[in-house]
N, C-alpha and C positions, 0 to 999 in steps of 0.2 A: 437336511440338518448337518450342521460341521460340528465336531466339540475340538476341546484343542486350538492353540492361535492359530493365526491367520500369520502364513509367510511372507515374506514383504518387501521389498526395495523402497525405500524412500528417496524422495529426490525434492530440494529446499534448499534455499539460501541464506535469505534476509529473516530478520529479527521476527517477524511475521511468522515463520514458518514453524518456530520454536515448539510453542504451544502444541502443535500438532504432534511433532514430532513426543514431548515430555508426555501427552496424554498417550499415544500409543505405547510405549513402553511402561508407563502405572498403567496400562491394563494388560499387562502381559503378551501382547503381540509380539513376532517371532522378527525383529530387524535384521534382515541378513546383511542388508548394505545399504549407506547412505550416500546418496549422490551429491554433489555442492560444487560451486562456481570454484574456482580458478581464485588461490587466493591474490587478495588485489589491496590497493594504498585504501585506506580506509582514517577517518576521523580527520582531525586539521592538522595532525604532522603528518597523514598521508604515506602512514607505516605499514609496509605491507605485512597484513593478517588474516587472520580464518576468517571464516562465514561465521556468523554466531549459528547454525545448522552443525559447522562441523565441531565448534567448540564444545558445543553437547555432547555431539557423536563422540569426542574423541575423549569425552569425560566421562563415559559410559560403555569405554572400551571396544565401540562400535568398526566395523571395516566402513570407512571413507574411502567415497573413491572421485574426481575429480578432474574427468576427461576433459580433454581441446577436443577431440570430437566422437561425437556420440554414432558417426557411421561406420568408426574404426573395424574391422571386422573382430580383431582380437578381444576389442572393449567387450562386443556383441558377443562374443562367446563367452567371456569371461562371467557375464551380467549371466546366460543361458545355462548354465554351471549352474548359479545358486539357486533354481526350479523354484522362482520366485509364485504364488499364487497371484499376488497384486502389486500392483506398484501404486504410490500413493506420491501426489506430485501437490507440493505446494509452495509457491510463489520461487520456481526453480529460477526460470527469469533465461529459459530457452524453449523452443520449441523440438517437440520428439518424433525421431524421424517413426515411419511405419515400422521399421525392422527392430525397433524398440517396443511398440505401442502390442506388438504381437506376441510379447515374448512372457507375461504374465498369464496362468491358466485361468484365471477368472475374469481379469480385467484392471483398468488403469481408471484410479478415484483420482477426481480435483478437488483442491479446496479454493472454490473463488469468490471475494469479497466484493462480491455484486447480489442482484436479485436478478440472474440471466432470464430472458437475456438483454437485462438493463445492464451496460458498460463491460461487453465483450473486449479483452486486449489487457495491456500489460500495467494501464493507474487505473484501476476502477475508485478507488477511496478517493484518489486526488479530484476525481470528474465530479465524485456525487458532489464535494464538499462546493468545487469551481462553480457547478450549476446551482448552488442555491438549494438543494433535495432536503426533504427534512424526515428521509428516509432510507435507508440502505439495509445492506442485511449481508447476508454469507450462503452459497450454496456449494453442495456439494453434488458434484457431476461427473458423470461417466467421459472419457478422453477420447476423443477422436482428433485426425488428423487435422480438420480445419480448426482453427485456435476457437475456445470459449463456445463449439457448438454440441458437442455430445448431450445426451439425455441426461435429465435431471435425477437423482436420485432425496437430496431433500435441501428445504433452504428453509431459511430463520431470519426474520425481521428485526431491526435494528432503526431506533428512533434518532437523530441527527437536532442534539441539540445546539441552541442557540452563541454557546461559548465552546462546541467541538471542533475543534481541529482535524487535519488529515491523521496527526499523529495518537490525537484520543481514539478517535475513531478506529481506526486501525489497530491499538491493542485491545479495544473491547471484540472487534472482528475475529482478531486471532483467537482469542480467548472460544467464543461462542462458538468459531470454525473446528478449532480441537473437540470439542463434545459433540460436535453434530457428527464429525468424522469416525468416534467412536460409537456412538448411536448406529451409525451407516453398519460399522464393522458387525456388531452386534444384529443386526436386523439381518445380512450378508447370511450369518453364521446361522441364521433360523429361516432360510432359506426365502427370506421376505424381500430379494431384491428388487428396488422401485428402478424403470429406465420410461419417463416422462418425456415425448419428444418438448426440443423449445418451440413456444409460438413462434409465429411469423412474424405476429405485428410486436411493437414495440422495441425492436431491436436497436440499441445505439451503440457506439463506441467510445473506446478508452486507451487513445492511442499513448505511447510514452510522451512525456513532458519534453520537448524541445528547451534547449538553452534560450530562445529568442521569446518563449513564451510567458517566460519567469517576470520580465519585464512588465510594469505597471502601465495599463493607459488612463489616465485622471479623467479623459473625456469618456469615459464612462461612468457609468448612475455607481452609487452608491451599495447597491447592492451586488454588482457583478464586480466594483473594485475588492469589498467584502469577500466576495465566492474566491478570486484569485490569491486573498493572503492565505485563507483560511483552507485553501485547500492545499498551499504550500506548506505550512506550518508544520512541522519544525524545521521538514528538509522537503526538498535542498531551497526552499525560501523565496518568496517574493519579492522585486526591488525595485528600486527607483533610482535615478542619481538626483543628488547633490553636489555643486561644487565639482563637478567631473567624476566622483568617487559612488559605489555603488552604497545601496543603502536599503539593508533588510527590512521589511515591517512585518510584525507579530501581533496575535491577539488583537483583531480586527472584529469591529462589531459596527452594524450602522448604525450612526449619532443622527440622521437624520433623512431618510429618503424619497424626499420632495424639495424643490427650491433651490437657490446656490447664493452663496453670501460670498462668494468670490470667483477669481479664477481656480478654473480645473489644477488641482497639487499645489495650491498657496495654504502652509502648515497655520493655523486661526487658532487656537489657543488649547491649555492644558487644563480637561474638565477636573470637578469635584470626584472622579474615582480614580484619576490619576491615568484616563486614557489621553492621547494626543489627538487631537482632530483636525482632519484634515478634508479640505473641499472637492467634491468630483463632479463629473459634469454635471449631475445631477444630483444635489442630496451632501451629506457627508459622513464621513465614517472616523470612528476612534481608532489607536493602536496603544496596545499595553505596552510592547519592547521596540526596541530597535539598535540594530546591529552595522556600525558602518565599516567597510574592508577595512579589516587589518589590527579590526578592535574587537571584543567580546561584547556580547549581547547582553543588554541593559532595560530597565526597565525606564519610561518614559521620564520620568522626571529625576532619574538621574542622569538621563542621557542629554535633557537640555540645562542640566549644570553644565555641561562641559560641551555642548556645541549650541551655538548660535541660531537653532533652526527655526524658531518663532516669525511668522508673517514673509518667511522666502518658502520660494516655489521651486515644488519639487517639478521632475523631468525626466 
């Protein structure tokens, strides 16, 4: 039995990570330091800015800290200094070396927006949404050196509805991820620690999103074009060209997944709820927005006022 928080390093980058971090501190846990990417061009002027991780931190008074490299010895003394009991690592968006992973007396928590070991790696939300899952969830796991494999300590099921996005998704993840995380801490604290090996079977991966992969291919079914907008959505976005020029699609839903009434990405018409349909090799799917470079993103029937895209073929 512990009473008293729990000391702690935090390490988090992305919007995702927030949650976690804001529930640890409304329960009183002891932040000595929080870790965060390298601040970087961020939004569409590409302004360089904090992590929303550090704008917390640093809005809560917290010591940021913000290494190029995590095997520096000094970094590692420095870290060794604040006699962290845990470190708590969520979607830091690096891997930690050993001389890290040693340095907390109790252990290193993950927060990972999978059901491990379904979608081990750095998009698990992007993969469930890509593959069609009409399931996912959040666990939280003990850290070991090889990525996404340490023992389980608890996960929480999450239903993948039919109009989710990667970006719905993911703030109900974060959300559900922050309480499971303080559950954890809580259970830690009464000496209830779960370490669960992962099965063998069932393991897949969630490698990052490639620049080449973002691209649309029409000669696929209607359902797998569907999995590729909607597991883009909102970022960094699925496309197609047009006219030489790229061309985001949003809010994607299959209109119909059997048959084809045209060629694969020839745009057929603007239904009764104001989605855009468009043909794939198989079947066809709606989009509520669309976004062409160099323009803001629009919702379907304002975007064919002002472009021509009715009965041409995308590409």
């Amino acid at each position: 039995m512990k009473t008293g928080p729990w000391r702690l390093i935090f390490l988090g980058t992305p919007e995702f990570a927030v949650p976690s971090l804001q529930a640890l501190l409304d329960a009183g846990e002891e932040v000595a330091a929080v870790l965060s990417q390298p601040d970087r061009p961020r939004g569409r002027g590409q302004r360089v800015s904090p992590s929303p991780v550090k704008q917390l931190a640093q809005s809560r008074g917290l010591k940021v800290l913000q290494p190029l490299r995590l095997k520096d010895p000094e970094f590692l003394q420095s870290l060794a200094a604040l006699e962290p009991e845990l470190m708590i690592v969520v979607a830091y968006g690096r891997i930690l070396p050993r001389e890290m992973l040693a340095l907390p007396s109790v252990g290193c928590l993950n927060v990972h927006a999978s059901l491990l070991p379904r979608y081990r790696g750095a998009a698990p939300i992007n993969w469930a949404l890509i593959r069609g899952d009409r399931e996912t969830g959040v666990t939280i796991q003990w850290l070991g050196f090889e990525v996404d494999t340490g023992p389980i300590f608890l996960q929480e099921r999450l239903t993948i509805g039919p109009e989710d996005n990667a970006g719905t998704v993911s703030a109900r993840l974060a959300e559900r991820g922050a309480a499971l995380l303080v559950k954890a801490l809580e259970m830690l604290r009464r000496g209830e620690a779960v370490k669960l090996p992962q099965a063998d079977v069932g393991v897949t991966m969630a490698p990052p999103i490639a620049p080449e992969m973002r691209r649309l291919d029409w000669q696929q079914s209607a359902r797998e074009v569907a999995g590729w907008i909607r597991g883009l959505d909102p970022a960094p976005g699925a496309f197609t060209l047009w006219q030489g020029r790229r061309l985001k699609l949003f809010g994607a839903r299959i209109k119909k997944s059997g048959g084809r009434r045209a060629a694969p990405g020839t745009v057929l018409e603007l239904d009764d709820s104001g989605g855009l349909e468009i043909a794939c090799g198989e079947g066809s799917i709606t989009v509520a927005a669309l976004q062409l470079a160099g323009h803001r993103r629009s919702p379907a029937p304002d975007f064919l006022r002002g472009q021509p895209l009715l009965h041409q073929v995308l590409g």
